[in-house]
Every structure is written in structure tokens, then in C-alpha cells.
C-alpha positions in Angstrom: 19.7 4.4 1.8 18.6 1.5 -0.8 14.9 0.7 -0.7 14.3 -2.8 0.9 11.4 -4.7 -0.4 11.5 -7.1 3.0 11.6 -4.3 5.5 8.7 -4.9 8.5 5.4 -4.2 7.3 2.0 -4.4 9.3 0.0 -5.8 6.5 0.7 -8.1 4.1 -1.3 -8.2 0.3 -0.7 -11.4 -1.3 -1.9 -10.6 -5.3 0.5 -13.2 -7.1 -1.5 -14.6 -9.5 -4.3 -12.1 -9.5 -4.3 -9.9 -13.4 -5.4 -6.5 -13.5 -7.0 -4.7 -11.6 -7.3 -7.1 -8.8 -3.5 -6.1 -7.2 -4.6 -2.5 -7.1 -8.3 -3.1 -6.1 -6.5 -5.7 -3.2 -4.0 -3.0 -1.6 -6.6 -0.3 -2.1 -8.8 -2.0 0.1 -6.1 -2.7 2.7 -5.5 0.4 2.6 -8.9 1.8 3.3 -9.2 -1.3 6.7 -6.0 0.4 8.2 -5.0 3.9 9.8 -3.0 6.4 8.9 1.3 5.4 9.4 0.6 1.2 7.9 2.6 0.1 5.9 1.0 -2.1 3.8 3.1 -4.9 1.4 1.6 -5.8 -1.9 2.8 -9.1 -3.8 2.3 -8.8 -7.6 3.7 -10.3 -10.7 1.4 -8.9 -12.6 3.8 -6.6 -15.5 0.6 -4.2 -15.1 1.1 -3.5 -11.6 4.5 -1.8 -12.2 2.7 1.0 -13.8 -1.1 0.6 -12.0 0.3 1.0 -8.2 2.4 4.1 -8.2 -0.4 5.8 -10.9 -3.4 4.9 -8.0 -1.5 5.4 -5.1 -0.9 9.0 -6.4 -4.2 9.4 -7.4 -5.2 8.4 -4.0 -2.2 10.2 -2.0 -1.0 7.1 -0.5 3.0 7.1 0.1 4.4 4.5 -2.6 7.8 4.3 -0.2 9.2 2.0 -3.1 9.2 -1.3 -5.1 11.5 -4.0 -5.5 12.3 -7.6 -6.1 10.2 -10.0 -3.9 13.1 -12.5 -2.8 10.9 -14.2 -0.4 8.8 -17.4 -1.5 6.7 -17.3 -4.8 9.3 -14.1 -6.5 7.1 -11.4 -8.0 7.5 -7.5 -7.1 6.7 -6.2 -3.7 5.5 -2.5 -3.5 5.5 -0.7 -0.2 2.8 1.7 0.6 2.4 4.3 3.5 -1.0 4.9 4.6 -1.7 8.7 4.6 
């Protein structure tokens, strides 16, 4: 199955616009407001996310459940991340 950047998500992190390290420090801390099974959405166009996200989300054994073109208003790269 193809990863879909718009599937349903319970919180939205809207980081467009935001340089390094605001995306990550953003959907870190949405992470760390929400329980165990969220999904959280990040919104970067940031070129420094792409690398940044899946690197702290290792680090910090969240699920990185995949990344993709944002199609929806404003473009950029969404990320989806599981909380563990």
C-alpha cells in the first residue's frame, strides 16, 4: 500500500515557513501534548526537515509512518508520525 500524505490525522503541525529547527522542535512538542496511537501531521518546506524528522523521530522512537508531497493548500512536505 502507497503511503498517503492526506490520510486522517488527529493533530495537525503547521511549520511552513518556520527554518530549522523550529519543524522538529514544533511536532516534538505535539508529540509530547498527545498519547500514545496520535497521529500527528507536520507541514514543512523546510529542505532540512527531510533529513531532521526521521533522524529525531528515531532518536525519540516515535513511528515516522511516512512522508510525502503536501497537495493540500500552501504545498510543502507532510510527515506522518505515530505517537509511541
Amino acid at each position: 500500500m502507497a503511503f498517503d500524505p492526506a490520510m486522517p490525522a488527529d493533530v495537525e503541525v503547521d511549520a511552513r515557513g518556520l527554518r530549522c529547527p523550529r519543524p522538529v522542535i514544533d511536532v516534538a512538542n505535539a508529540c509530547a501534548d498527545s498519547p500514545p496511537g496520535t497521529i500527528v501531521r507536520l507541514l514543512a518546506d523546510d529542505p532540512t526537515a527531510e533529513v531532521d524528522v526521521p533522524v529525531w523521530a528515531r532518536m525519540r522512537r516515535q513511528r515516522l509512518l511516512g512522508r510525502g508531497p503536501w497537495a493540500g493548500d500552501g504545498g510543502g512536505t507532510a510527515y506522518l508520525v505515530e505517537v509511541v
